[in-house]
C-alpha distance (Angstrom), angle and dihedral (degrees) to the residues before:
residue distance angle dihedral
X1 . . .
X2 3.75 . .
X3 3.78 121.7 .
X4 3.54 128.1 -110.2
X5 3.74 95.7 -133.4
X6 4.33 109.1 143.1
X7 3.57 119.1 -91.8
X8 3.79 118.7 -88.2
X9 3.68 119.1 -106.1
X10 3.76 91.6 -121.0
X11 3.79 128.2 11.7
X12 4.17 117.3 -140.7
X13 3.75 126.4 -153.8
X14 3.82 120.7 -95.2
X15 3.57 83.5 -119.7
X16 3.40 96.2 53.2
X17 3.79 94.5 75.8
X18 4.06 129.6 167.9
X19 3.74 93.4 -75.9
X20 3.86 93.4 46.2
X21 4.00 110.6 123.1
X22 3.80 81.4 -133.9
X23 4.08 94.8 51.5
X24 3.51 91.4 48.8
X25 3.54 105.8 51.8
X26 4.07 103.3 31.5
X27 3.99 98.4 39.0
X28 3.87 128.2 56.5
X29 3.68 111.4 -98.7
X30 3.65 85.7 -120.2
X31 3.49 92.4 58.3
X32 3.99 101.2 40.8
X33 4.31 90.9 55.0
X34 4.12 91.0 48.9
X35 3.36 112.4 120.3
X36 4.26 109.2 -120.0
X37 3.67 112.8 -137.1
X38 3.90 117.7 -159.9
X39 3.61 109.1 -84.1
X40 3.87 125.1 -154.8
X41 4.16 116.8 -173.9
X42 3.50 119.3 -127.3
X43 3.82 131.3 -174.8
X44 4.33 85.6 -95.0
X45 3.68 97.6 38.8
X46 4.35 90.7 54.2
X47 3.63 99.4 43.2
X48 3.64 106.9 113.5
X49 3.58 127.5 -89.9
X50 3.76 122.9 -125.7
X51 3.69 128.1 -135.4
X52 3.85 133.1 29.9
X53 4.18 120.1 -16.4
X54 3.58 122.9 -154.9
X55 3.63 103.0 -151.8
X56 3.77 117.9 -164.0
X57 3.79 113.0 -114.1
X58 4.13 110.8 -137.7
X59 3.67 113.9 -146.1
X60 3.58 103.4 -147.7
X61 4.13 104.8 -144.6
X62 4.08 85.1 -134.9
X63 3.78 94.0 54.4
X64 3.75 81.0 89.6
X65 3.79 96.6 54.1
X66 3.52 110.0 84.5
X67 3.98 92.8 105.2
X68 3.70 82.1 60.8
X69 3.88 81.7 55.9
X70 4.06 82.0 51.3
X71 3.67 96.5 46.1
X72 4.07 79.1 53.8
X73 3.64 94.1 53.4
X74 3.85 96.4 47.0
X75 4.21 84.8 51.5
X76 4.42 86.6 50.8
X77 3.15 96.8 45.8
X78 3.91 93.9 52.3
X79 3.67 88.8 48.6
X80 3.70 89.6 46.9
X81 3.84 92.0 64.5
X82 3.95 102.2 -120.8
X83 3.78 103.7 158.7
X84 3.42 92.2 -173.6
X85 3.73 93.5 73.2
X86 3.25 90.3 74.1
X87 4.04 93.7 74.0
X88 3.66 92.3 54.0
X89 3.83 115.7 109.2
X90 4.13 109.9 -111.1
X91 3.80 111.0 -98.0
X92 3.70 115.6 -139.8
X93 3.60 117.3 -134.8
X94 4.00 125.2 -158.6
X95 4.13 120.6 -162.3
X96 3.50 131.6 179.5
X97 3.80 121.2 -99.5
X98 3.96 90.2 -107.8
X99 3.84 87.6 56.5
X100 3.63 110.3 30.3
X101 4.23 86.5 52.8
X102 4.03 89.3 60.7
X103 3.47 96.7 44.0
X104 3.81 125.7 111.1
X105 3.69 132.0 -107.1
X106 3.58 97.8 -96.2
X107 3.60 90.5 -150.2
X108 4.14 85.3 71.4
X109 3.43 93.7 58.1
X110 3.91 121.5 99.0
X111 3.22 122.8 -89.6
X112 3.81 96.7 1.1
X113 3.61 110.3 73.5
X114 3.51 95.0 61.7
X115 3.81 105.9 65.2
X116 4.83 85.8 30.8
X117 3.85 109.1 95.9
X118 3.47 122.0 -157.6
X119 3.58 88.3 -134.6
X120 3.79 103.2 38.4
X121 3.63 86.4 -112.3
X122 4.06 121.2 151.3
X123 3.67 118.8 -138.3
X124 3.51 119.9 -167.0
X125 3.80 97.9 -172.8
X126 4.35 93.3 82.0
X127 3.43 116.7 38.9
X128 4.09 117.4 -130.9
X129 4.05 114.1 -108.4
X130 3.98 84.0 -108.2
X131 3.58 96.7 72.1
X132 3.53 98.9 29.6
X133 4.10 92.3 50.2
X134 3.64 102.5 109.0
X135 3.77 110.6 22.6
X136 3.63 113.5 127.3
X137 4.28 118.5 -142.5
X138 4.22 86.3 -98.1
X139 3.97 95.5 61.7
X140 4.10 84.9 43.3
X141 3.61 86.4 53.8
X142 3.53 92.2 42.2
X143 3.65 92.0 48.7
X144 3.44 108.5 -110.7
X145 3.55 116.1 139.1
X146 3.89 103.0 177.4
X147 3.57 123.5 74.5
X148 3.83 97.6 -152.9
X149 3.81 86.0 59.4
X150 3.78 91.1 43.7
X151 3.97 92.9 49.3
X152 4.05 88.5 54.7
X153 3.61 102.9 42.6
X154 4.13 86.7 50.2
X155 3.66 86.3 55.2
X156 3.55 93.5 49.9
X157 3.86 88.9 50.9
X158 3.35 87.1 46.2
X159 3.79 89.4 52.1
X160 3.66 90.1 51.8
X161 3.34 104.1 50.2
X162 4.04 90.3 50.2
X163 3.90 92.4 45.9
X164 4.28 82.6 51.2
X165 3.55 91.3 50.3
X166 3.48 87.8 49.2
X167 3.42 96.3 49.6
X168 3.91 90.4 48.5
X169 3.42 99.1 51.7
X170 4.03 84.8 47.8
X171 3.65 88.0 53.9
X172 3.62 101.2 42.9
X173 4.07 88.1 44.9
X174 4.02 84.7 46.0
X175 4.36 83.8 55.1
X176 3.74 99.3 49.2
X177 3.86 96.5 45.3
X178 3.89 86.3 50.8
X179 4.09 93.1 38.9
X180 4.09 81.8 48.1
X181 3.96 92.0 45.0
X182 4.07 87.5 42.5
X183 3.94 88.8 51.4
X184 3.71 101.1 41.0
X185 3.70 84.5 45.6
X186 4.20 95.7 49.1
X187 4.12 82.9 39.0
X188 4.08 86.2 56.8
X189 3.72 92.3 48.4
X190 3.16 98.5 52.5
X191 3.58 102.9 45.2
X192 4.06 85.3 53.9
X193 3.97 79.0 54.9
X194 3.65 91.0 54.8
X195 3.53 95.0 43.9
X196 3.84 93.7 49.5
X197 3.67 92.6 46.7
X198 3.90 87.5 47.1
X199 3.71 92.9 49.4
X200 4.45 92.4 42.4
X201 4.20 79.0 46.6
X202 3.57 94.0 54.4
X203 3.88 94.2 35.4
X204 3.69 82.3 56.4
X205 3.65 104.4 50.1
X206 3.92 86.0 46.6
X207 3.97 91.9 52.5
X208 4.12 86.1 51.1
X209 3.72 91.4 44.7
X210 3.70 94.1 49.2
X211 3.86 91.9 43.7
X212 3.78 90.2 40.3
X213 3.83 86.8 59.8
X214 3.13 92.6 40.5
X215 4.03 99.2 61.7
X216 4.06 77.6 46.1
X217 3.53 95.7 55.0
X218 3.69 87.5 51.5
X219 3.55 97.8 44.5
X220 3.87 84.6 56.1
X221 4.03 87.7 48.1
X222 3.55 95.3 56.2
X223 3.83 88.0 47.7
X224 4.09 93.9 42.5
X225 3.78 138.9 54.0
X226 3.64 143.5 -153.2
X227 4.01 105.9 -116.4
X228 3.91 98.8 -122.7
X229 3.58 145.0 -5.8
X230 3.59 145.7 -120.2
X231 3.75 85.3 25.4
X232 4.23 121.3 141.5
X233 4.03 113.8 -147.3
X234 3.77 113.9 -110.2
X235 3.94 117.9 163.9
X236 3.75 116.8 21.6
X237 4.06 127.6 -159.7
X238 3.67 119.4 -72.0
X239 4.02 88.7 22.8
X240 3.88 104.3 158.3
X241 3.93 114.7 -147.9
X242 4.09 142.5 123.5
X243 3.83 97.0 -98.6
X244 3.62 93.8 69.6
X245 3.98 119.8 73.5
X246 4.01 91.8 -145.6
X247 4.04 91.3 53.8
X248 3.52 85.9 -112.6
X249 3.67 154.3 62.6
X250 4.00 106.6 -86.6
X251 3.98 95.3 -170.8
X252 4.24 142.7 -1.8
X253 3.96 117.8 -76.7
X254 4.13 119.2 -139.4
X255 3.81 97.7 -160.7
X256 3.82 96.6 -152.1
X257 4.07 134.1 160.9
X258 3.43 110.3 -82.0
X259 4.25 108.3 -92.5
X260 3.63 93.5 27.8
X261 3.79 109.4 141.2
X262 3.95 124.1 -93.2
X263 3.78 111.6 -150.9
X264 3.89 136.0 -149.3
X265 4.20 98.8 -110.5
X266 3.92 86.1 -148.0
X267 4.13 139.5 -21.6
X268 3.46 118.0 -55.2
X269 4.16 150.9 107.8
X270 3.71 127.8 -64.2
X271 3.46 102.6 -124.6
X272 3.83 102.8 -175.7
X273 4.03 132.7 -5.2
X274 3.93 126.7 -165.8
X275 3.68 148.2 23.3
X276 3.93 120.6 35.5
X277 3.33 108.6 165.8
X278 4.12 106.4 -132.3
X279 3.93 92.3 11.6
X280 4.27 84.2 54.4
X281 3.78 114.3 -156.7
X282 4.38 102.9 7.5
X283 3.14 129.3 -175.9
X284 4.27 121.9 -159.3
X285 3.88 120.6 -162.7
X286 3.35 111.6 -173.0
X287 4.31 112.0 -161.0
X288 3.82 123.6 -146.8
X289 4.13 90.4 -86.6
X290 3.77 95.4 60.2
X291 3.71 93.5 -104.4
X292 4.01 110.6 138.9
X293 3.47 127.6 -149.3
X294 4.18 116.6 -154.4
X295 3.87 117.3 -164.5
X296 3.23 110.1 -168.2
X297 4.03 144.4 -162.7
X298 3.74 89.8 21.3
X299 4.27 113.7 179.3
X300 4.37 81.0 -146.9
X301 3.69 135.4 -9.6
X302 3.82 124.3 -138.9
X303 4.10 101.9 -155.4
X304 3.68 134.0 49.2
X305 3.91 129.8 -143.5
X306 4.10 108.7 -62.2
X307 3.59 101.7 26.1
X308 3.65 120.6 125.8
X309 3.93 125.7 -135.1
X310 3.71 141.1 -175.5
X311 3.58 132.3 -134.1
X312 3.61 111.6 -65.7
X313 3.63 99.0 14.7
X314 3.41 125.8 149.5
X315 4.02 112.2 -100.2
X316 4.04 103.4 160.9
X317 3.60 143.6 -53.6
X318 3.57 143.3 -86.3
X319 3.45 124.5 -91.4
X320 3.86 147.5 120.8
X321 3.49 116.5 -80.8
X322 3.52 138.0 148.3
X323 4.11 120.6 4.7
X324 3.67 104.9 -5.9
X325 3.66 152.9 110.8
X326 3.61 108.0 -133.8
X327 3.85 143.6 11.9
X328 4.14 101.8 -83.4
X329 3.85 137.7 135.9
X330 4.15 111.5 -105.0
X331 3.73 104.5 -152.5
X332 3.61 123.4 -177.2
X333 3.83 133.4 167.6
X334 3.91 122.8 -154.1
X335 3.92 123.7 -177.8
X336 3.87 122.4 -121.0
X337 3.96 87.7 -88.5
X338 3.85 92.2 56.4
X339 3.73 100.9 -112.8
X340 3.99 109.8 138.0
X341 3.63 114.9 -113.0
X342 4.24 128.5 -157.5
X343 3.78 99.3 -95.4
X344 3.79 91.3 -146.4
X345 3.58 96.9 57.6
X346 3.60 90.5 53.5
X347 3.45 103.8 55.1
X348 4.13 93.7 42.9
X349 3.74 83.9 63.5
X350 3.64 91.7 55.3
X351 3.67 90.9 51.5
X352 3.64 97.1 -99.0
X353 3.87 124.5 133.5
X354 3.72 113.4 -167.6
């Protein structure tokens, strides 16, 4: 049966005995030569204690490793390839007896015995992992040995290449605005070549139209006649004024000496010959289209009804008959439906200018 005895202010290891390095310096000596007796908790013996604990600090042997850990970090970081660990100033590093004794050969550890000496002794035949770290079987071939230098002249090639790409796409954008400008400018050109030879086409085609109707017009000359001569033009068609009982002028007056000949304007057929009331002695021609021709006011007429003329034949005279105020030649043109027709227009599209 265990005892109830208080629980000790700090409990030690079984293996931490009374000639322990650990029981002899942390513990009184009092307390590291007492004599343990088995000890079994009870509800009374684990209730807390009051009042101030000494607790019993445990140096851990390790605590005093971390420039192991450095040692370690100096071994990665060779493996690692940083060349610029190379430049850094050596760091000396001081370990107790207990540590430094159990410590590895550095020169067995990765990365680090190959660029140690035993003699401190530089070669530069090999080149250390540091320098080397990073260098890629083109620079070897190329002959670079240092990574540094490697690293830069890649970025320079690097630099290059962009600035050429650059450069290219420049160019090639430089060529397709100009191949653009080139076409838009041939594309220009020759629609002002299409619209010149559209506009010399239809220039063309107008000249032989107006020269075609002109050899028509005088085709129809040489087959048509004015109906007197020496005449002046006095009352045109669609003349308003009192003297007339239509309000207007129904035809074109040749004012004329009285006896001066009237002439057939083209071949055709007498269709009537005499009296007319207000138009006095009339003659009407009628040609082989239907169109009539009335002369009117006539001092004598030289054909009767049925009678066929030919251009410029003589049909009458000029004189002063019927309701008017001096000797003249009436002329008026009606279609075959009867309407009356402007006896200028007429003629001008048989090539006649009176």
């Amino acid at each position: 049966m265990a005892s109830n005895r208080p629980a000790p202010e700090a409990s030690v290891p079984a293996h931490f005995g009374p000639g322990s390095r650990l029981a002899g310096t942390d513990l009184a000596d009092g307390e590291a030569n007492r004599d343990w007796e088995e000890w079994n908790p009870t509800a009374e013996s684990v209730r807390p204690v009051r009042g101030k604990h000494r607790v019993a600090k445990q140096r851990n042997a390790l605590a005093r490793s971390s420039t192991v850990l450095g040692v370690g970090v100096i071994a990665a970081v060779g493996a690692g390839g940083i060349a610029s660990a190379q430049d850094k100033p050596p760091v000396s590093i001081s370990l107790p007896d207990a540590l430094s004794d159990n410590l590895p050969d550095a020169k067995s550890l990765p990365g680090v015995g190959s660029f140690m000496s035993d003699g401190d002794k530089k070669t530069d035949e090999t080149p250390s992992p540091l320098t080397t770290a990073g260098l890629t079987v083109a620079d070897a071939q190329q002959g670079t040995t240092d990574s540094g230098e490697a690293l830069r002249a890649r970025i320079l090639q690097q630099a290059e290449q962009q600035q050429a790409e650059a450069d290219a796409a420049q160019k090639a954008s430089a060529e397709k605005a100009a191949a653009e400008k080139a076409a838009a400018e041939a594309e220009k050109q020759q629609t002002d070549a299409e619209k010149k030879a559209a506009e010399a086409k239809r220039k063309a085609k107008e000249e032989a139209e107006r020269k075609a109707e002109q050899e028509r017009l005088e085709k129809l000359a040489a087959s048509f006649s004015l109906p007197t001569s020496s005449y002046t033009l006095t009352s045109t068609f669609g003349q308003a004024g009192s003297m007339w009982s239509s309000g207007q002028h129904t035809g074109l007056d040749f004012a004329a000496p009285t006896g001066t000949p009237t002439k057939a304007v083209h071949g055709g057929t007498v269709k009537s010959a005499g009296w007319s009331g207000s138009y006095g002695y009339r003659v009407v021609l009628e040609l082989e289209d239907g169109t009539e021709i009335w002369y009117a006011h006539l001092s004598s007429m030289t054909v009767g009804a049925g009678q066929k003329v030919t251009t410029g034949e003589t049909i009458g005279r000029v004189g002063a008959t019927g309701n008017v105020t001096g000797p003249h030649l009436h002329l008026e043109v009606h279609t075959p439906g009867g309407s009356g027709i402007d006896p200028m227009s007429w003629l001008r599209g048989k090539g006649l200018t009176p």
